[in-house]
C-alpha positions as CSV (number, residue, x, y, z in Angstrom):
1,X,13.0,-7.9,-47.7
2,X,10.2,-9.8,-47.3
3,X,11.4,-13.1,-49.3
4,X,14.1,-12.6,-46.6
5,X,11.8,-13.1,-44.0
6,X,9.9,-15.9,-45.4
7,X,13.3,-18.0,-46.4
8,X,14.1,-17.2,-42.4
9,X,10.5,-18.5,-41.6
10,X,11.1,-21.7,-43.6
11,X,14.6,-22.5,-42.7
12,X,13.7,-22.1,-39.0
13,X,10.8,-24.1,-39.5
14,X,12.5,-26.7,-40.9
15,X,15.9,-27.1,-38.5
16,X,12.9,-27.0,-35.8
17,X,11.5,-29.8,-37.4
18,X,14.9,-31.7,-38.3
19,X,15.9,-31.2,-34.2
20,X,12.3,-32.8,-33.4
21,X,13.3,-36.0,-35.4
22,X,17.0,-36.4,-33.7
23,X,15.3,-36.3,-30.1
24,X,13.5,-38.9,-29.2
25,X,12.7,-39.6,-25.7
26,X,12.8,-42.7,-23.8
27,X,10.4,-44.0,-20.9
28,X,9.3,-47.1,-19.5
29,X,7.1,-48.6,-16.9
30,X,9.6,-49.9,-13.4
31,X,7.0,-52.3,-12.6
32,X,5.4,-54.3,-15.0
33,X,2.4,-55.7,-13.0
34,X,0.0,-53.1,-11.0
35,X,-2.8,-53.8,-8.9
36,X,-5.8,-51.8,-8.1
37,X,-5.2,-48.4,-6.6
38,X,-1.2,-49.6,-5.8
39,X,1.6,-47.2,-7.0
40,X,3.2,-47.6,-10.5
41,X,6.8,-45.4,-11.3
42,X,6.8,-44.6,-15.1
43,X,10.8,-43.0,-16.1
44,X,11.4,-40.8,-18.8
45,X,14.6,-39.4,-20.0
46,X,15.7,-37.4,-23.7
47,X,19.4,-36.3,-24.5
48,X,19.4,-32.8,-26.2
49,X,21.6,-30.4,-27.6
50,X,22.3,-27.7,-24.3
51,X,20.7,-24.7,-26.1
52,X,17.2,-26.4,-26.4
53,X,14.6,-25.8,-23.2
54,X,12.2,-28.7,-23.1
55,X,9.6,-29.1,-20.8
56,X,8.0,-33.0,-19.4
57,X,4.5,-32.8,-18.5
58,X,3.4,-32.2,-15.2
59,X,-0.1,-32.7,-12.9
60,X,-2.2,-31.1,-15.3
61,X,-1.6,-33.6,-18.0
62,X,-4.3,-36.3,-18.5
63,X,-2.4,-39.2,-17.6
64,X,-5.5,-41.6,-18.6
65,X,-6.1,-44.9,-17.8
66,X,-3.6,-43.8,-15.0
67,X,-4.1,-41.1,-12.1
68,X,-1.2,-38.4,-11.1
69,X,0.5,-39.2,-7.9
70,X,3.6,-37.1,-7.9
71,X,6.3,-36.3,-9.9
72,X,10.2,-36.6,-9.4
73,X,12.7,-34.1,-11.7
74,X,15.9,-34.6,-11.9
75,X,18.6,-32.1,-12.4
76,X,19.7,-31.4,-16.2
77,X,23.1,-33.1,-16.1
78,X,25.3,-31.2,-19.4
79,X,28.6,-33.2,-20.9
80,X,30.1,-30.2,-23.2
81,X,27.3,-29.8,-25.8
82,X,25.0,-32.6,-24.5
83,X,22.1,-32.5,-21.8
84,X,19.8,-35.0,-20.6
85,X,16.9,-34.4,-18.6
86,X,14.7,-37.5,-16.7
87,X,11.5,-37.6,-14.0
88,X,9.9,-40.3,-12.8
89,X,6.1,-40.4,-12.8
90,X,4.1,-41.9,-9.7
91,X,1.1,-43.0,-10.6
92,X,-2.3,-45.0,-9.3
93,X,-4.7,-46.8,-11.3
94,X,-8.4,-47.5,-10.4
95,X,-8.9,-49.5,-14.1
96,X,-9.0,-53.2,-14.4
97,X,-8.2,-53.8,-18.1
98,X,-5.3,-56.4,-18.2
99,X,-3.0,-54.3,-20.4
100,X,-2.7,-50.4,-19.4
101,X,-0.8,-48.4,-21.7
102,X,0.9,-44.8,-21.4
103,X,3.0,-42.9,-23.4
104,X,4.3,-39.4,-22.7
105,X,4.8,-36.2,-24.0
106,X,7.8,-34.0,-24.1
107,X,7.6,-30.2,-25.2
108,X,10.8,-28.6,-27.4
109,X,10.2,-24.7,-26.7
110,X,11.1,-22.4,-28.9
111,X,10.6,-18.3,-29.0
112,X,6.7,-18.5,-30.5
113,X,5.9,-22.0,-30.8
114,X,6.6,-25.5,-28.9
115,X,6.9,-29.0,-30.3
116,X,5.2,-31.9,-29.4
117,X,7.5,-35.2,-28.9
118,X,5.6,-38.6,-27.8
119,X,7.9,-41.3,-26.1
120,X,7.3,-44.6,-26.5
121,X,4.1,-46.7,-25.2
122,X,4.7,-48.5,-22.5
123,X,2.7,-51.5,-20.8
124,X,2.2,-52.2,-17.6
125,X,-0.5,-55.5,-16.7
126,X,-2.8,-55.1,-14.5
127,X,-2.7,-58.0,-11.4
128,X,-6.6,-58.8,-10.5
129,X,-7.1,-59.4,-6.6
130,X,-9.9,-62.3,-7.8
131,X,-8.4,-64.1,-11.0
132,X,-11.6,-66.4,-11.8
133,X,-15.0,-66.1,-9.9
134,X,-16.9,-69.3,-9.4
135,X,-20.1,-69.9,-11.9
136,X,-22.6,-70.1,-9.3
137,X,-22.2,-69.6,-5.7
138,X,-24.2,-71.6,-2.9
139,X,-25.5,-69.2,0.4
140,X,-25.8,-70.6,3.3
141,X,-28.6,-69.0,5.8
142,X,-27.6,-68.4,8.7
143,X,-30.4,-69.6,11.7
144,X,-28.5,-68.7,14.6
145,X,-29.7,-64.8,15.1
146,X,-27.4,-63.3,17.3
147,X,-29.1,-62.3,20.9
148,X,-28.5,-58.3,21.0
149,X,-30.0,-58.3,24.6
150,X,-33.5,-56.9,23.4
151,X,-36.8,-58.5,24.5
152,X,-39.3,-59.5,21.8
């Protein structure tokens, strides 16, 4: 009975794992240039068998170099034994390295245990207000003090 269980244990464990390898996810940056504290969409989208429950990250997730905005799910759309699930990610960045990376999770539930599926890194550049400061920069002094209509 109980090298029942474990050849149970091991063959679940290892269609589990063989499921995790067929899914892969797909996402991508919409823009591919962000500025400072502008919106950025990042998609993401994975075809699965119907009878596997996934779940995409949601505002709790650290979504580092990037800050949640909101998040947009899309109905499961099924085609006989297919589904494919997508959201799009809005997202704000305060950062000012020129390349900003992000790559998302999705989770594969299962009855006691979930697995972890990364999607592919995306890069999205970052668009700098000021592209090159001057070496030195001349101040002028100003000699003309405005008169705010107080007596000296």
């Amino acid at each position: 009975m109980r090298s029942n269980f474990l050849l149970v244990i091991i063959f679940w464990f290892i269609s589990t794992i063989s499921i995790a390898f067929e899914l892969q996810p797909k996402a991508g940056f919409v823009e591919k240039e962000i500025r400072i504290a502008e919106n950025v969409h990042f998609w993401m989208s994975i075809k699965h068998p119907k009878n596997i429950q996934l779940v995409f990250p949601d505002s709790t997730h650290p979504f580092t170099p990037f800050e949640y905005v909101n998040k947009q799910y899309f109905t499961t759309k099924t085609t006989d034994s297919i589904s494919i699930d997508s959201a799009v990610y809005t997202l704000t960045t305060f950062e000012i390295e020129k390349l900003q990376k992000l790559k998302l999770p999705v989770y594969i539930l299962s009855e006691n245990d979930s697995i972890k599926i990364d999607s592919p890194i995306d890069t999205v550049f970052f668009q700098g207000i000021v592209n090159q400061l001057p070496k030195t920069i001349k101040l002028k002094q100003d000699t003309n003090k405005p008169d705010f209509g107080r007596s000296n």
